[in-house]
C-alpha positions in Angstrom: 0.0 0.0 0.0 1.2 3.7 -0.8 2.8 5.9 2.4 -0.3 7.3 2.8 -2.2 5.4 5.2 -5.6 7.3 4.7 -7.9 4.0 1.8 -9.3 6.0 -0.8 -10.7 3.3 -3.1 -11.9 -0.3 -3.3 -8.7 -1.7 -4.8 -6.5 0.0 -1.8 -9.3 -1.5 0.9 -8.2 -4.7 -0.7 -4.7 -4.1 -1.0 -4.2 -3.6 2.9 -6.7 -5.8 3.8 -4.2 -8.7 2.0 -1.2 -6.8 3.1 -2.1 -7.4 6.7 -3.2 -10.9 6.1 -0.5 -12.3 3.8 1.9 -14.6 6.1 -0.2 -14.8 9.7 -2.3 -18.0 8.5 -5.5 -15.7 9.0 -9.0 -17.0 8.1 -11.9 -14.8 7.8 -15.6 -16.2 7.7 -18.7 -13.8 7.0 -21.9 -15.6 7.0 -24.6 -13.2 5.6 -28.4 -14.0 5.7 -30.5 -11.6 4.0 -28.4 -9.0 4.1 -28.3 -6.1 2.4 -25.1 -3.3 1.5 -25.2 -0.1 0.0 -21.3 0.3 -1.5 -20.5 3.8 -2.1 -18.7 4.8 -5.2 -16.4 7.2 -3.4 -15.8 8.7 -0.1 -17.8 11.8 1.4 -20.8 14.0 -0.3 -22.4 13.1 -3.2 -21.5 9.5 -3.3 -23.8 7.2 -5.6 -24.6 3.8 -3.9 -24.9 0.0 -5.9 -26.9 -2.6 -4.1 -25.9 -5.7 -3.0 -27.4 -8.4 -1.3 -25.7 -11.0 0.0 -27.3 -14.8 1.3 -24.6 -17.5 2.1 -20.6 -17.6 3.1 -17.8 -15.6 2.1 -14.1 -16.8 3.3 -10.8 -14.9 3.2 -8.0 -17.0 3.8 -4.5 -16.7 3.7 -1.6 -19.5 3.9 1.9 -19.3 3.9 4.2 -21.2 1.6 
């Protein structure tokens, strides 16, 4: 991730998010039941929002090699 610490965008929210997981063996579960996200298209006023809604299990995992 860049110097600056402040996550501007989607890619860089991913980016540190692997960042900090890459090499610890972390494993993260979500399990979503009728829920529903409104994702922003950028940060602060004016924003536009997409929809998503979400039933079922998402993993992150990491593993070391």
């Amino acid at each position: 991730m860049a110097d600056n610490e402040d996550t501007r965008t989607w890619p860089e929210l991913a980016i540190g998010l692997y960042d900090k997981l890459t090499g610890r063996g972390a494993e993260i579960t979500y399990d979503f039941e009728d829920f529903d996200l409104y994702v922003p298209s950028k940060a602060g006023e004016g924003a536009e929002y997409a929809h998503w809604k979400m039933n079922g299990i998402l993993k992150i995992r990491t593993k070391e090699e």
